[in-house]
N, C-alpha and C positions, 0 to 999 in steps of 0.2 A: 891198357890205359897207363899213362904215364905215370912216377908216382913226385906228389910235388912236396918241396919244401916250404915249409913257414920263413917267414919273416920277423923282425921285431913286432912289425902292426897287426891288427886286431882283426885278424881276418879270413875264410877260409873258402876254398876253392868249392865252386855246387861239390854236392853230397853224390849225385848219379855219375860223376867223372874217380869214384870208387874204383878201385881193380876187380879182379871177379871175386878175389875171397875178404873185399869188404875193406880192404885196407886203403885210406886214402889219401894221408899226409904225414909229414915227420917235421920233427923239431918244435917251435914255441915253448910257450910255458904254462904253466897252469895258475894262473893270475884267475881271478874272481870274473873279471869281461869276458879272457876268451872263452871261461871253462861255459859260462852263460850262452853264449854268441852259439859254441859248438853243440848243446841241446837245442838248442832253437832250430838248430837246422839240421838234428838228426845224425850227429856227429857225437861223437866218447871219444875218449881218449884209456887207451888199453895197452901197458907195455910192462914187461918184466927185468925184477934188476939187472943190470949192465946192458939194458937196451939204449936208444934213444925214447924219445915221447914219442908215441904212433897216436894216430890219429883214426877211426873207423866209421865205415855205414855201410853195414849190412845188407845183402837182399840175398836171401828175404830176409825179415825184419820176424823177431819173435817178440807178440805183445799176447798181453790178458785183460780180456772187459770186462772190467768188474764184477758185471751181471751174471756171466758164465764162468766162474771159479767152479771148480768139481772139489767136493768134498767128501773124502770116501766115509764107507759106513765103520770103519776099526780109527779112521781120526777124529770123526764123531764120538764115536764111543770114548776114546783117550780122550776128548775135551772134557763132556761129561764127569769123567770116571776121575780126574786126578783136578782139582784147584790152581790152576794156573791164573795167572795174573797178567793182563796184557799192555803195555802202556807205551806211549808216544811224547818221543823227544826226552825221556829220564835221565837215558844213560844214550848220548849219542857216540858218545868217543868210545867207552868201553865197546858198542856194538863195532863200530868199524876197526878195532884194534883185536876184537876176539874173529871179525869175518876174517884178518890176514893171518890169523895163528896156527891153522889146523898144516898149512903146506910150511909155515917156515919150523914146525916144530917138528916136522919130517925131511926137511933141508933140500925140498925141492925148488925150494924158492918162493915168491909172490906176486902175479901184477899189484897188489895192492905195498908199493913201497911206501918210503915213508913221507918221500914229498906227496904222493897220491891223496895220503893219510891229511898230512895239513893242511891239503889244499880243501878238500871236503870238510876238513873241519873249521875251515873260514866260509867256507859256503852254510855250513849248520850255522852259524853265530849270525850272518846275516839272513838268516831267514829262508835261505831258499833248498837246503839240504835238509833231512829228517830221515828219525828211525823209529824203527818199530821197535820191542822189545817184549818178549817170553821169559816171566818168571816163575820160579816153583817155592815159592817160600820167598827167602829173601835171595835168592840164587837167581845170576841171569842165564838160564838155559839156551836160548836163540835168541834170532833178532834178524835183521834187516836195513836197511838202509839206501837212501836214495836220494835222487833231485823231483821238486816238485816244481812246474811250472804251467800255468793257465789250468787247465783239464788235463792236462799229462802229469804223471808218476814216472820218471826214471829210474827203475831197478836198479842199485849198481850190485849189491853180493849181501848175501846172508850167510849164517852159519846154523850149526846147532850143537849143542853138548849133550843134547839128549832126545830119544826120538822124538820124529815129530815135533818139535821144537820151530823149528826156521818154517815147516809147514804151516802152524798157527799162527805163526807172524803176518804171511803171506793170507793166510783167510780172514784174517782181522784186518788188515790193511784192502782189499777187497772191499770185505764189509763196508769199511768205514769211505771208500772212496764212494761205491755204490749208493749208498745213503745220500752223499753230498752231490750226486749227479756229475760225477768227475768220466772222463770219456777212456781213458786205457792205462795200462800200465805196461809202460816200454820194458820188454823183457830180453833184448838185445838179440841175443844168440841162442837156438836150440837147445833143449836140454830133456832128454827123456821125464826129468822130474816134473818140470814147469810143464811140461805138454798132457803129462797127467795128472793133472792141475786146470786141464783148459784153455794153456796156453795157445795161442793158432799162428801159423806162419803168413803174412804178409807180404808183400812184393813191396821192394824198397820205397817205389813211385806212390803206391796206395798210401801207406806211412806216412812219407812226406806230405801227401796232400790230405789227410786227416790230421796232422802235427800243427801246420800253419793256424787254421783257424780254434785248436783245440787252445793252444801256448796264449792265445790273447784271451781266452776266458778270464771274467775278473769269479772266482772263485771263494769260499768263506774261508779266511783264515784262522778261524777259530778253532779247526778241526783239529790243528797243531797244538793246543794246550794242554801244557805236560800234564795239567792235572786231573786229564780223561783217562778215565781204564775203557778199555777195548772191547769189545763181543767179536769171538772170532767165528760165530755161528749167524749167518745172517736171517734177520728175524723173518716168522711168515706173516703172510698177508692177508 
């Protein structure tokens, strides 16, 4: 497959004209439209300093349905065992500024530079980015971050300073989608951690065709109010 370049206009080539390892366009910018336009149709944009802007869609696609989060019996035990404190939308910036810290303080670099950085955080200010956040006290241990549109959760990175940390985030954010009847959470690319977790792999086409009708859900936005604490244990029934 070819690979195409963007233009100044607001636009992006289908998602299935992908190359094989998922990469499917370069250049544009990360303005608030396109960054919208490119979840809507199953598109990220993922690059590292002194790259240009790349552009991606996956197949397979790794997502997680709320409903089936795996939660082991020793992260059980750690929730339990130690007072953590779980909340949404507190601290949006610090979570996306501590996700890029852990590779640039070992000078490997980060796709999450710092136009990344701003661009997500004009996406939080208007409403359609959000994070999760793990605290121990008053200490932010973990967290998460993401785009939320219709029934979909786009994962973008979490971190953690302490174990199990970015895990509670992720079983709280679960929880809390699951409760609200939200349909997945875009998990992009494989990762041993997220699959032990119950993450499952997807074939691009499937994605796509549960994305379309998920993204028009009118959804409560009330779930976003910073002044909820989280349950990262989902209740029984």
């Amino acid at each position: 497959m070819p690979l195409f370049r963007l233009s100044e206009r607001i636009e992006f080539p289908p998602a299935w004209l992908a190359r094989s390892d998922g990469l499917l366009c370069i250049g544009g910018d990360l303005s608030l439209e396109r960054l919208l336009l490119a979840y809507q149709n199953g598109i990220f944009p993922w690059f590292s300093e002194n790259e240009p802007l790349l552009w991606w869609s996956p197949d397979p696609r790794l997502v997680l349905f709320p409903d089936t989060i795996k939660i082991s019996r020793s992260l059980k035990k750690d929730i339990k065992r130690t007072p953590f404190r779980i909340t949404v939308d507190n601290a949006f910036e610090q979570t996306i500024v501590s996700c890029a810290q852990p590779r640039r303080d070992s000078h490997e670099g980060t796709w999450l530079v710092d136009e990344m950085i701003d661009a997500y955080i004009q996406l939080h200010k208007q409403g359609y980015a959000h994070s999760i956040e793990t605290w121990h006290g008053n200490s932010l241990i973990g967290g998460l971050y993401g785009v939320c549109l219709g029934g979909s959760f786009f994962g973008e990175s979490m971190f953690s300073n302490e174990s199990n940390a970015s895990k509670i985030a992720l079983s709280a954010l679960a929880t809390l989608l699951n409760t609200h009847g939200f349909d997945m959470i875009d998990c992009q690319v494989t990762t041993n951690h997220l699959v032990n977790m119950g993450a499952v792999e997807v074939s691009r086409e499937n994605f796509l065709k549960a994305l379309a009708p998920s993204i028009t859900r009118k959804m409560d936005t009330n779930i976003w109010d910073p002044s909820h604490l989280l349950d990262p244990l989902p209740q029984k029934r």
